[in-house]
C-alpha positions in Angstrom: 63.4 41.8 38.3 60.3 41.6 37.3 58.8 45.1 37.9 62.3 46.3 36.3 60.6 44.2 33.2 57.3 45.5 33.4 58.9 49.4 33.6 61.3 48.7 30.6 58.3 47.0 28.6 56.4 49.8 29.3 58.6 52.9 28.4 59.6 51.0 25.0 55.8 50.6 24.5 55.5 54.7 24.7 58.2 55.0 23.1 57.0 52.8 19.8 53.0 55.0 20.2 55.6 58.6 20.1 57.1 57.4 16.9 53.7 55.9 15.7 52.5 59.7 15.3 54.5 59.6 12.2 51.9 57.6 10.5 55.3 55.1 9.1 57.3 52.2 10.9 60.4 51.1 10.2 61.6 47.5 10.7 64.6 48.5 12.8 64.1 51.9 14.3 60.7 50.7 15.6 60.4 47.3 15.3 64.1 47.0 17.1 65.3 43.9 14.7 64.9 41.7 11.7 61.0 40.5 11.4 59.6 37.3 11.6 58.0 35.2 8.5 55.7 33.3 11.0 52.4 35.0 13.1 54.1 34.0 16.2 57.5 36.4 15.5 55.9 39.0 13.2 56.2 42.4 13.8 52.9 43.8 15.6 52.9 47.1 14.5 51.4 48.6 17.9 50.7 52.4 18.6 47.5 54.9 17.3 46.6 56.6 14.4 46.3 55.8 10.5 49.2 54.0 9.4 50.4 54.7 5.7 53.9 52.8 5.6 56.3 50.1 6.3 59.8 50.1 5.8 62.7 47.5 6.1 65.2 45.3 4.1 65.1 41.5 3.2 68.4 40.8 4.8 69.7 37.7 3.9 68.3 35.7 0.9 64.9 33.9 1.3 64.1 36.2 3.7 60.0 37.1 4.6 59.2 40.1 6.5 55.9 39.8 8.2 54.1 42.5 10.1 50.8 42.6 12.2 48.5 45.7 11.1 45.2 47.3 11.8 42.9 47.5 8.9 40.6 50.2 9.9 39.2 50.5 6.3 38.6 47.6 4.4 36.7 49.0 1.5 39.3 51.4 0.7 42.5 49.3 1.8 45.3 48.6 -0.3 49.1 47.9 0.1 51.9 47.8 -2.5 55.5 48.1 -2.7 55.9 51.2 -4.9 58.3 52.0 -7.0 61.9 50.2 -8.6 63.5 52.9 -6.1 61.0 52.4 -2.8 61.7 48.6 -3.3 64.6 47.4 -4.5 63.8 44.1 -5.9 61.2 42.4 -7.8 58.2 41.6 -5.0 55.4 39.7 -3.7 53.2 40.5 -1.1 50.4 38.0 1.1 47.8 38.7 3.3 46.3 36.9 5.9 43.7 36.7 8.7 44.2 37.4 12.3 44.6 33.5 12.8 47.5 33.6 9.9 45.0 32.3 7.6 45.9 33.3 4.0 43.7 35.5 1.8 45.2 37.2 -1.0 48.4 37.7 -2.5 50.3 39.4 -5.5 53.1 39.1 -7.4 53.1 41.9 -10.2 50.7 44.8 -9.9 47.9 45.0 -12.2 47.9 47.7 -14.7 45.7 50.0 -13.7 46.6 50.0 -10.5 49.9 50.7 -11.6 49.6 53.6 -13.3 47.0 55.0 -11.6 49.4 54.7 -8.1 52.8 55.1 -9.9 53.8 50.9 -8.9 56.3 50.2 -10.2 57.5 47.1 -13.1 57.4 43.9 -11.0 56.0 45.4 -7.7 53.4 44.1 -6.1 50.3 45.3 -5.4 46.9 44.0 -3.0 43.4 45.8 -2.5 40.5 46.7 -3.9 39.6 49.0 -6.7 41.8 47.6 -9.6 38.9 45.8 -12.6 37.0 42.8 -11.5 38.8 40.5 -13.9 42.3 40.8 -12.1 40.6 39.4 -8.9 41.3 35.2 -10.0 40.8 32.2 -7.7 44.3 30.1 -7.5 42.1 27.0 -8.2 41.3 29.5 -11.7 44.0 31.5 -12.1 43.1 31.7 -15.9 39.5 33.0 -15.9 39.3 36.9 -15.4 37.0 37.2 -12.3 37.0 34.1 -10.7 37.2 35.9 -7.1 35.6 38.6 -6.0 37.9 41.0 -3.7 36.9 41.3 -0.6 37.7 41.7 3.4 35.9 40.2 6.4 35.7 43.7 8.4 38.1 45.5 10.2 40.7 44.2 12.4 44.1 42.8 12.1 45.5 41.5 9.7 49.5 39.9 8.8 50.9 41.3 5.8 53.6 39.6 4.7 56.8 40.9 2.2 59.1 38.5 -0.2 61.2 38.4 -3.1 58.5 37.1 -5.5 60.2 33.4 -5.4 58.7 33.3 -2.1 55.0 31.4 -1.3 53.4 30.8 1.9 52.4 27.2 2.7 51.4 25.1 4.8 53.3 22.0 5.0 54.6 21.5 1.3 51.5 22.9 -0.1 51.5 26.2 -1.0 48.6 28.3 -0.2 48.3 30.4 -3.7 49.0 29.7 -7.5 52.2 30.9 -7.9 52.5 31.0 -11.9 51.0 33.0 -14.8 49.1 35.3 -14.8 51.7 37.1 -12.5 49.4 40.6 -12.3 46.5 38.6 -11.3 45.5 39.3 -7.3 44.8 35.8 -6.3 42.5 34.3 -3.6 43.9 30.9 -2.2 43.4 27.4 -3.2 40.0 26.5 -1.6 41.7 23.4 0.4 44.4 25.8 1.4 42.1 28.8 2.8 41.6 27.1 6.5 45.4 26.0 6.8 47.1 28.6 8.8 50.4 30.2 7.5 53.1 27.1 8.9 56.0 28.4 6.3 57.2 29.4 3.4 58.8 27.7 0.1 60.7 28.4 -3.1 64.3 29.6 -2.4 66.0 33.3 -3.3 69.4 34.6 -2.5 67.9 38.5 -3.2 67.9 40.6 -0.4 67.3 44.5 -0.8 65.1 47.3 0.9 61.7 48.3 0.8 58.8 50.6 1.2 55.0 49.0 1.9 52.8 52.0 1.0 49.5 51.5 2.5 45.8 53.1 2.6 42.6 52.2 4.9 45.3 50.9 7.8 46.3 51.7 11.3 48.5 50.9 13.8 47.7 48.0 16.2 45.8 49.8 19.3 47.5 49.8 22.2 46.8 47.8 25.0 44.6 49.6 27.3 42.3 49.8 23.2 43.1 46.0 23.0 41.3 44.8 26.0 38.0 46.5 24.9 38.5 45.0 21.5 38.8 41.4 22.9 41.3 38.6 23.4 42.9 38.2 20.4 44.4 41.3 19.7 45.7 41.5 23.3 47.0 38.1 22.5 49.0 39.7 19.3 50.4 42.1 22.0 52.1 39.2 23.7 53.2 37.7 20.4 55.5 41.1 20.0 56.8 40.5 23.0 58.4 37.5 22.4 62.2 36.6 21.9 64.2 39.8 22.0 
């Protein structure tokens, strides 16, 4: 039984790096089901190659899609949830650490990001390149510039999707400010940046599809790349192959 395992792990492991060539996964068709909102049951978006978009549905309300990616260009990466067509309700999007540690989220993309991307209104929006001031600490979410943007280096990374009434937290305590300014790409509370995504709060009955559009990402390297890369992304490996 289980080398029957092992040989059915590994054909649905080629399988997921044939479709990766597309450069886009899909929820479903890849994924093979609904994706979790915690590290332990996200998606790990495994295969090779530059990886330029997601695609799934919220399915039920309160639902958080949240998928493990390779960000092979941090300087140059962003994510955001296109268009009132591409997604079809009003979004948020969080990013966090390979521990699950949260680092920057967005509820409504900044303007000039915006137009300059075709977002659409009330799509969301995380990266660099959009002006200083729209980069604001949560524990200043009213003075322009009180973050700076930036990445640790590359490596993975969870990237979660919501309806925008959705916040991580950890416990009760959320990890962001999740009020006015809205546009504004936030960095966490500092007494929230070490807690490690445990949930999420605020309740929505929206469910709709989507379309993550992303630059400066890849697919998770497959295992044979994991092992040189070190234990924690082979660890990720075993987190997809959880429940199902």
């Amino acid at each position: 039984m289980k080398h029957a395992q092992l040989w059915l792990s590994s054909m649905a492991l080629v399988a997921l790096t044939a479709v990766a060539s597309a450069q886009t996964w899909d929820e479903i068709a890849n994924g093979g089901g609904d994706a979790g909102d915690l590290p332990g049951t996200a998606q790990v978006v495994v295969g090779s190659g530059p990886l330029t978009q997601i695609t799934g549905a919220l399915q039920t309300g309160g639902d958080v899609d949240l998928f493990a990616i390779f960000i092979s260009d941090p300087a140059n990466f962003y994510a955001h949830t296109g268009s009132s067509t591409a997604t079809t309700f009003d979004s948020k999007l969080h990013l966090f650490d390979s521990a699950g540690r949260p680092l920057w989220m967005n509820d409504d993309a900044p303007s000039d990001v915006a137009t300059s991307l075709g977002i659409g209104s009330l799509r969301s929006y995380i990266g660099g390149g959009s002006a200083a001031g729209n980069y604001r600490s949560s524990d200043a979410p009213g003075t322009a510039g009180s973050a700076t943007w930036g990445l640790t280096g590359p490596g993975v990374y969870y990237l979660a999707i919501s309806h925008w009434s959705r916040n991580s937290a950890t416990g009760t305590s959320q990890h962001f400010h999740s009020s006015s300014p809205y546009n504004a790409i936030k960095s966490p509370y500092a007494a929230q940046a070490v807690n490690v995504l445990g949930g999420w709060v605020g309740s929505s009955t929206t469910t709709g599809t989507y379309t993550i559009f992303l630059n400066g990402a890849s697919f998770v390297p497959e295992p044979a790349s994991m092992l040189a890369l070190g234990a924690g992304l082979a660890g990720l490996v075993g987190l997809r192959r959880r429940k199902k």
